[in-house]
VEXPA-28549 format. One line per field, with one value per residue (C-alpha): residue number from 1; residue in one letter; x, y, z. Coordinates in steps of 0.02 Angstrom, whole numbers, plus 32768, in hexadecimal, padded with zeros to 4 digits. Example, Ala and Ser with C-alpha at 12.3 -4.5 7.8 and 13.67 -1.06 7.14 Angstrom:
! VEXPA-28549
pos <- 1  2 $
code <- A  S $
u <- 8267  82AC $
v <- 7F1F  7FCB $
w <- 8186  8165 $
END
This chain:
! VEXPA-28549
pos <- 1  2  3  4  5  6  7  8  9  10  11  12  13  14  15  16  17  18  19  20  21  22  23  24  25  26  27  28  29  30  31  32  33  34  35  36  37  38  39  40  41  42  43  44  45  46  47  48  49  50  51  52  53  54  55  56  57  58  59  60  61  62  63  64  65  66  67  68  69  70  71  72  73  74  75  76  77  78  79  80  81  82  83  84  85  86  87  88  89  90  91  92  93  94  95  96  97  98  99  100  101  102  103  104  105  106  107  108  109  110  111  112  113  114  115  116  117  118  119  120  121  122  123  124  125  126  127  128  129  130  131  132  133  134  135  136  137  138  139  140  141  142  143  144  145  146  147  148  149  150  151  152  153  154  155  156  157  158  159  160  161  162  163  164  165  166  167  168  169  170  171  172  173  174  175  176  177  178  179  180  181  182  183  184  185  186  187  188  189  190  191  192  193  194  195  196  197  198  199  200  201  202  203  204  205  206  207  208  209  210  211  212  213  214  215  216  217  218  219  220  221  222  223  224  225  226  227  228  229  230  231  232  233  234  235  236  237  238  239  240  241  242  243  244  245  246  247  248  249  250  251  252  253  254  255  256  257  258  259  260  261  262  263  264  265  266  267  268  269  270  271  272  273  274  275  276  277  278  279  280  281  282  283  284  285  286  287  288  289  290  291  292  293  294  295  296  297  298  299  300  301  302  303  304  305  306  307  308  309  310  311  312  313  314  315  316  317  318  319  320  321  322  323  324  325  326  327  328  329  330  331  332  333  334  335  336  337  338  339  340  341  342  343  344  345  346  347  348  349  350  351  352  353  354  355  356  357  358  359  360  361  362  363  364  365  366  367  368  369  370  371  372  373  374  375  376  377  378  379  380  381  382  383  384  385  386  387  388  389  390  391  392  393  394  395  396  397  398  399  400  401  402  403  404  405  406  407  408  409  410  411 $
code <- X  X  X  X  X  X  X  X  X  X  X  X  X  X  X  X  X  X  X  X  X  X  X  X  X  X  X  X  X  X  X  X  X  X  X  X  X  X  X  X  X  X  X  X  X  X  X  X  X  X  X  X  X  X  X  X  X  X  X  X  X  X  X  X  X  X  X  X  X  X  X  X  X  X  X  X  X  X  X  X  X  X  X  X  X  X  X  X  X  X  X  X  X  X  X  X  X  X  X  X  X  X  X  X  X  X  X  X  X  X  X  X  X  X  X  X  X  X  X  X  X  X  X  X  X  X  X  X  X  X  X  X  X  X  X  X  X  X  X  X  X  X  X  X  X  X  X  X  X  X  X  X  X  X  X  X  X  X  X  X  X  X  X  X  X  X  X  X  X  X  X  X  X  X  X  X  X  X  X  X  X  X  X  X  X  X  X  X  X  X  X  X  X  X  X  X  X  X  X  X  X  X  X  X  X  X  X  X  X  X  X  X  X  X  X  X  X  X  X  X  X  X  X  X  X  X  X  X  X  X  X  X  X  X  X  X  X  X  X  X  X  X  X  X  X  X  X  X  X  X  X  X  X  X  X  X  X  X  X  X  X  X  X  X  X  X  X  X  X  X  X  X  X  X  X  X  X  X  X  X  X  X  X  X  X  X  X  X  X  X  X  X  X  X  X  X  X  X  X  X  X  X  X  X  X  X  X  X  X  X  X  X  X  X  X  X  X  X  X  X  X  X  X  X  X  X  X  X  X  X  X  X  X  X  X  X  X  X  X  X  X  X  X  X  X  X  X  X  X  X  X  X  X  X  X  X  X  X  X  X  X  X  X  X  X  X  X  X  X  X  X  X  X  X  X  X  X  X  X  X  X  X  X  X  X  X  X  X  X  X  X  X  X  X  X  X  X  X  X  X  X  X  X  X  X  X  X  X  X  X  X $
u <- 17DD  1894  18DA  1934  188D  17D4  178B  1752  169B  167E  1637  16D5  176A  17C0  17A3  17ED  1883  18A2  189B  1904  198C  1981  19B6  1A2B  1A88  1A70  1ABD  1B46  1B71  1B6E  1BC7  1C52  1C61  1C66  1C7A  1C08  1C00  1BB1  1B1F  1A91  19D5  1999  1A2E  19F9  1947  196A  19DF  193D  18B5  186C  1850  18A4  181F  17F7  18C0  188C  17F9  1891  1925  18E1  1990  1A1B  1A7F  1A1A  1A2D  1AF3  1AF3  1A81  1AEF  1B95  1B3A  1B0C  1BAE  1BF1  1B82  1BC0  1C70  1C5B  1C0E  1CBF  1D0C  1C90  1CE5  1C6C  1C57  1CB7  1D06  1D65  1DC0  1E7C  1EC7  1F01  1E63  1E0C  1E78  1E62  1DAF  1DA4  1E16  1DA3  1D06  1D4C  1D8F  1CD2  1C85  1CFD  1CBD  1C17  1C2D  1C8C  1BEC  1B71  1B20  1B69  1B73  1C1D  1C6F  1CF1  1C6E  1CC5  1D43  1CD6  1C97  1CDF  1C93  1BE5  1B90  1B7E  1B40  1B59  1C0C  1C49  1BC3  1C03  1CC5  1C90  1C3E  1CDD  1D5F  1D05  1CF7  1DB6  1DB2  1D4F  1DC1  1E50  1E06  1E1F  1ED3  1EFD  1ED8  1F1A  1F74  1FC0  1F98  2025  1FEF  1F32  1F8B  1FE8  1F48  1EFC  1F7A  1F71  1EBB  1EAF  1F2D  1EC5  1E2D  1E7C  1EE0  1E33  1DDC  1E74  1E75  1DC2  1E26  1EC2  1E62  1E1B  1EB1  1E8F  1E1C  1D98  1DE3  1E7E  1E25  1E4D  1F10  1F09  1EB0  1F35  1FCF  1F86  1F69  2012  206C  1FEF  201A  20E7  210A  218C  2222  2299  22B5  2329  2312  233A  22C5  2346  2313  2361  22F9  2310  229A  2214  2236  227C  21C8  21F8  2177  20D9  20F3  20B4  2067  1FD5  2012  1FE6  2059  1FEC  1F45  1FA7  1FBA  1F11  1EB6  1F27  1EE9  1E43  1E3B  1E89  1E0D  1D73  1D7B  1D88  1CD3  1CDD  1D88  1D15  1D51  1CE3  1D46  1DF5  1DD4  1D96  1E1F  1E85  1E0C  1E13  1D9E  1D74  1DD0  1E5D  1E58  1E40  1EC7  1F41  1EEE  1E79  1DFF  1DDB  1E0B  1EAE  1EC8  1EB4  1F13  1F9B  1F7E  1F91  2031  2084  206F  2094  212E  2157  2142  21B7  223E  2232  2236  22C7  2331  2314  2357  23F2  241C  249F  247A  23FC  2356  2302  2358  2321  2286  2257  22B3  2239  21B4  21E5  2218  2158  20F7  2161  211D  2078  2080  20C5  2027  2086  206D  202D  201D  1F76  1F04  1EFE  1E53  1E2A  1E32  1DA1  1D34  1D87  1D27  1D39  1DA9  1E2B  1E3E  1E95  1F25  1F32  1F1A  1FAD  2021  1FDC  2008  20BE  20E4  2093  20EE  219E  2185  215E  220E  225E  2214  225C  2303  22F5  22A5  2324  23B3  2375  2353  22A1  221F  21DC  2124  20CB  2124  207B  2001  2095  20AF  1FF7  1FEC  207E  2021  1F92  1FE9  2048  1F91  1F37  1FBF  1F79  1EEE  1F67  1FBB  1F2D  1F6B  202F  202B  2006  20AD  2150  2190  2166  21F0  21A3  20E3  2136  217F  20F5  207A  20F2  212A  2084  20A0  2151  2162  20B8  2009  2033  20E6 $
v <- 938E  9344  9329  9293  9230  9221  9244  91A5  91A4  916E  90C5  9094  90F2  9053  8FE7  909A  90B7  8FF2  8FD1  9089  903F  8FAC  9011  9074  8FCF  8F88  902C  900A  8F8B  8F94  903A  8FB4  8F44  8FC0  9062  9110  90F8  9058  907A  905E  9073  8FDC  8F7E  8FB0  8F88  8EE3  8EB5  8EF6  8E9E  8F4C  8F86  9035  9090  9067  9090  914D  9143  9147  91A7  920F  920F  9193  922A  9225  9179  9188  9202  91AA  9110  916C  91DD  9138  90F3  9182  915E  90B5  90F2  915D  90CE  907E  9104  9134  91FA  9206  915D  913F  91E3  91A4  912E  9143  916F  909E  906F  90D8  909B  8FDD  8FE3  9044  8FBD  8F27  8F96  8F84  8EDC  8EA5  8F11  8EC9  8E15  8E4F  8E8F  8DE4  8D8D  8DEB  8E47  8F04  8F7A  8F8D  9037  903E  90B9  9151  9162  91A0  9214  929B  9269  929C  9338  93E3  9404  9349  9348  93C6  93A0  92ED  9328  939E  9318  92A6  9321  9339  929F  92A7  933D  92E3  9247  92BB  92E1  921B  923B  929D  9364  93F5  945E  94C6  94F0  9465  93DC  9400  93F6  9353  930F  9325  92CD  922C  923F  924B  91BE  914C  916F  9158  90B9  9067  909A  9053  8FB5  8F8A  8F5A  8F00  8E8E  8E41  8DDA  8D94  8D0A  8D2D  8CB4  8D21  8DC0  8DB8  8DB1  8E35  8E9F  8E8B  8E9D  8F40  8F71  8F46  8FA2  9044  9049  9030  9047  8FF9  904E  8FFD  9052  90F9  90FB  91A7  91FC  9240  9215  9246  9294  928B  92C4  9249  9277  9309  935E  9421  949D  9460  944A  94F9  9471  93FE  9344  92A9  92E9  9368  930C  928C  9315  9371  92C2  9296  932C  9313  9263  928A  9328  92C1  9212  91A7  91D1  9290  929C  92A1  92CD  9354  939D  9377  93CE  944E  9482  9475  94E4  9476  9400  9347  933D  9365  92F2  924D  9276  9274  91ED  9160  915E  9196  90E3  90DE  9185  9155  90C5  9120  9198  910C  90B5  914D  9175  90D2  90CD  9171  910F  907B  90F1  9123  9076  9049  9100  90E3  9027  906E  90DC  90B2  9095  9003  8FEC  905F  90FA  9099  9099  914F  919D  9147  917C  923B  9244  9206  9277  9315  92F4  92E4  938C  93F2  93DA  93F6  9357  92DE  9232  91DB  918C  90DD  90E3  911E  9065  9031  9093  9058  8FDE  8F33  8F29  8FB7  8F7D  8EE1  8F27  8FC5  8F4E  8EDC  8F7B  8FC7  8F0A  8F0D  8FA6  8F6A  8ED6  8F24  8F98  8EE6  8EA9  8F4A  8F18  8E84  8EA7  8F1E  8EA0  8E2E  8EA2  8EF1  8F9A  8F83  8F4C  8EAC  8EDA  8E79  8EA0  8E9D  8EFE  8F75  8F93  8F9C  9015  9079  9092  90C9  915A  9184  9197  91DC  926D  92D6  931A  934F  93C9  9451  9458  944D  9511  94FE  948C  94F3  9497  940B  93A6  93B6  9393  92F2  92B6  92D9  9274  91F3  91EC  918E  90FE  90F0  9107  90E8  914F  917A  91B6 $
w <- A7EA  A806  A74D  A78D  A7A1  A794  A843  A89A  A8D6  A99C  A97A  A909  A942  A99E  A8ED  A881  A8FD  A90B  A835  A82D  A897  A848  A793  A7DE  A805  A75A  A717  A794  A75F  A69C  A6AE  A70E  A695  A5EB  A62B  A63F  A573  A565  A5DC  A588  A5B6  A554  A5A8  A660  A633  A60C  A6A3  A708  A6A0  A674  A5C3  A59A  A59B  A64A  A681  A64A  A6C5  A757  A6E4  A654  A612  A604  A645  A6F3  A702  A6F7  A771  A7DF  A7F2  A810  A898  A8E8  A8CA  A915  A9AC  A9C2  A9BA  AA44  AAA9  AA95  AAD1  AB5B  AB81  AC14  AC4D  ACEE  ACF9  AD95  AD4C  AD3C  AC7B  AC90  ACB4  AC3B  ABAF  ABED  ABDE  AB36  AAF3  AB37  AAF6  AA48  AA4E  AA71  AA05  A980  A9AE  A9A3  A8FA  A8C8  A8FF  A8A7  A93B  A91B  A898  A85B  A876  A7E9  A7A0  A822  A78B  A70C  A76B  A712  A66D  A6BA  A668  A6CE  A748  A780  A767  A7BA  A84C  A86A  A861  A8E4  A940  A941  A967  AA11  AA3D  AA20  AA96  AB1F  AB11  AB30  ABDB  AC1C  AC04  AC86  ACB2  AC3F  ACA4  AC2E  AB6E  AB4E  ABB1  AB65  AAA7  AAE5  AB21  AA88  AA29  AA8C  AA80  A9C3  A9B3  AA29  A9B3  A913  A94E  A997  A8E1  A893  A8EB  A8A1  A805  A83E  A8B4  A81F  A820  A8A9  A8F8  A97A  A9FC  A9E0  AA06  AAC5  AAA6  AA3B  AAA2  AB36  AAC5  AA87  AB38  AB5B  AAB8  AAF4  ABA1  ABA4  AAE2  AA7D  AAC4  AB2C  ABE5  ABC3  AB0A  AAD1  AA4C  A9CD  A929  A888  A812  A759  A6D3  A693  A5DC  A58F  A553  A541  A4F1  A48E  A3FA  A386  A2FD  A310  A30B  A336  A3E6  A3F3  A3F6  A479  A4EB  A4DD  A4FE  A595  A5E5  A5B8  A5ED  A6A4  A6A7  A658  A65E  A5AD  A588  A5A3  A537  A49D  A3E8  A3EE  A490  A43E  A3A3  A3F7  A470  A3E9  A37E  A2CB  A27E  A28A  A1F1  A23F  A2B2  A24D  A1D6  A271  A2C0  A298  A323  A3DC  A41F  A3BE  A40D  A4BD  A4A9  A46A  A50D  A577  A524  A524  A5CD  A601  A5A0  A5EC  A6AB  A64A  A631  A6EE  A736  A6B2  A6E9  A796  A791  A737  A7CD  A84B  A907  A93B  A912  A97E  A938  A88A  A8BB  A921  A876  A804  A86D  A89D  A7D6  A7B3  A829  A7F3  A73C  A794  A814  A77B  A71A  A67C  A638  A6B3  A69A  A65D  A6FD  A711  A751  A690  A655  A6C6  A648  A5AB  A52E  A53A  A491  A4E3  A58D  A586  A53B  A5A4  A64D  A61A  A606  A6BD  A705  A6B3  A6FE  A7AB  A799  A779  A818  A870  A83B  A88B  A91A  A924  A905  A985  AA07  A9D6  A9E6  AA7E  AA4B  AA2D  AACB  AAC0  AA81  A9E7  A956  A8D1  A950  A974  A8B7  A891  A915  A8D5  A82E  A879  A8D0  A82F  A7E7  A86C  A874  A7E4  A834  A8B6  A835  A85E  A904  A90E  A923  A9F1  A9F7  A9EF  A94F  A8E5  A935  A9DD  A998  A960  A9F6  AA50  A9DC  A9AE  AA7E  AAB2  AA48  AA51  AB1C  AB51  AB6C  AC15  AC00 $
END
């Protein structure tokens, strides 16, 4: 027998596949609004008008159930995407339609009709085998997505491919958060100035790609000594590789082989700690932006240094910064504070952008889609750390992942 569910009988399998998909969208949703951590069986039970006992009837374990709704989120994701659907369509096209897929899947979620997919995130907080399973799962749809942007020729088109195509991902999952800020009627213009920014990028015609890059912040060697530094850096990691739910106190103490003890007298809690993670790495980004606006030329040199500077801190692996797409899982008390810090930086990228527009060295493009987008790629370019080894330095792996959003997808 599966050990997902209890096996439906003939005469009641459309009621038991019907009621489980109805769960697996309550879980969706809760695990939306309070993260993989605050999905609860009683919780789900009474968004369905079930008692708990009967939830275990479909998912024996909360664990299941988690796993259950990001698999199906998963699946709806892909439907966005649609790798296979159309397969003659032109890269334009292809992108075009993706973009109006999520746009009214977006909408749909707005009104109620559609699981929310902000679940994808904590994805790597899932227990084995799950985890690694669904990861698998995503990074070939990543793979198949590549395909819609043109053929690989060579072992360095394929790797540039791949970039784009990860970036397109990411930037679509990423957008599921931003959009909040705007209204539903506004959904349409969004949708074609993100088209617009994708297509021809925010570079100007002829804008050279020569960006200065400057360390993010002089970090050096570990430090031999545990500290509160220390436990900073082992939960960064952790958090990037496991989502806020997987980067347990258990897990810390135990990469770091000492005891709980240990722990608390450094540090007061696991939120405090992860709020620390995230203010430090976002003060980290702060010093960026602020270095980069110091530099001479105009803003678009500004800008493609604070950028390169990020995604080499990101491609090194050393110390990367913390995700974004961590705060969708964050409690309720956390998040507010950690979102306001994400929008200042957004928002401080936006004014780059127009100072550029305004002085000319920047494309006209929407300056607060264009910097939401831009933090989204400095996010999304962790995962891309694994695979820097097929370009023939960092410096090219960064042009060439930075390239689609500053000159266009179809460069």
């Amino acid at each position: 027998m599966d050990d997902t569910f209890l096996a439906p009988t003939p005469d009641n399998s459309d009621r038991f596949l019907r009621k489980r998909d109805e769960i697996v969208t309550a879980a969706a949703a809760q695990i939306a609004r309070r993260g993989l951590k605050g999905l609860t069986l009683v919780g789900v039970a009474q968004m369905v008008g079930l008692n708990t006992t009967s939830i275990t009837y479909y998912f024996k374990r909360k664990e299941l159930l988690a796993s259950a709704a990001m698999e199906d989120a998963l699946a709806r994701f892909a439907a966005i995407l649609s790798p296979e659907a159309a397969p003659k369509a032109d890269p334009r096209a292809y992108l075009g339609a993706a973009l109006a897929r999520n746009s009214a899947y977006c909408a749909a979620i707005r009104r109620g009709e559609a699981a929310p997919l902000t679940i994808l995130s904590d994805m790597r907080a899932l227990d084995e085998p799950d985890r690694t399973r669904l990861i698998a799962a995503y990074f070939r749809l990543v793979a198949q997505v590549a395909t819609r942007f043109g053929p690989a020729a060579d072992p360095d088109q394929k790797a540039r491919n791949i970039a784009r195509a990860q970036l397109f991902c990411d930037m679509l999952h990423w957008s599921r958060s931003w959009l909040e800020l705007y209204a539903e009627a506004d959904f349409p213009r969004v949708e074609a100035r993100l088209r617009d920014l994708l297509s021809h990028g925010f570079a100007r015609p002829g804008a050279p790609w020569t960006p200065e890059v400057f360390p993010v912040d002089p970090e050096g060697p570990e430090p031999v000594a545990i500290s509160a530094d220390t436990y900073l850096r082992i939960a960064t990691r952790l958090i990037n590789e496991r989502g806020y739910r997987g980067a347990s106190v258990e897990r810390i103490v135990a990469q770091l082989q000492v005891s709980k003890g240990s722990f608390y007298h450094h540090l007061s809690g696991k939120d405090d700690l992860v709020t620390a993670c995230f203010d430090r790495s976002y003060s980290r980004v702060t010093a960026t932006q602020h270095r980069a606006i110091a530099l001479q030329g105009d803003q678009w040199h500004r800008l493609t240094s604070a950028l390169a500077s990020l995604l080499e801190v990101q491609f090194a692996g050393h110390l990367p910064l913390l995700r974004d797409t961590a705060m969708l899982a964050l409690p309720p008390d956390i998040r507010p504070h950690v979102t306001r810090r994400s929008d200042r930086l957004a928002r401080r990228f936006a004014g780059m952008i127009s100072d550029g527009i305004a002085e000319g060295s920047v494309r006209a493009v929407d300056p607060t889609i264009a910097a939401q987008c831009l933090m989204g790629m400095v996010n999304s370019a962790a995962d891309m750390a694994p695979r820097v080894s097929r370009w023939p330095s960092r410096a090219a792996a960064i042009r060439d992942y930075a390239g689609p959003l500053a000159y266009g997808f179809f460069d």
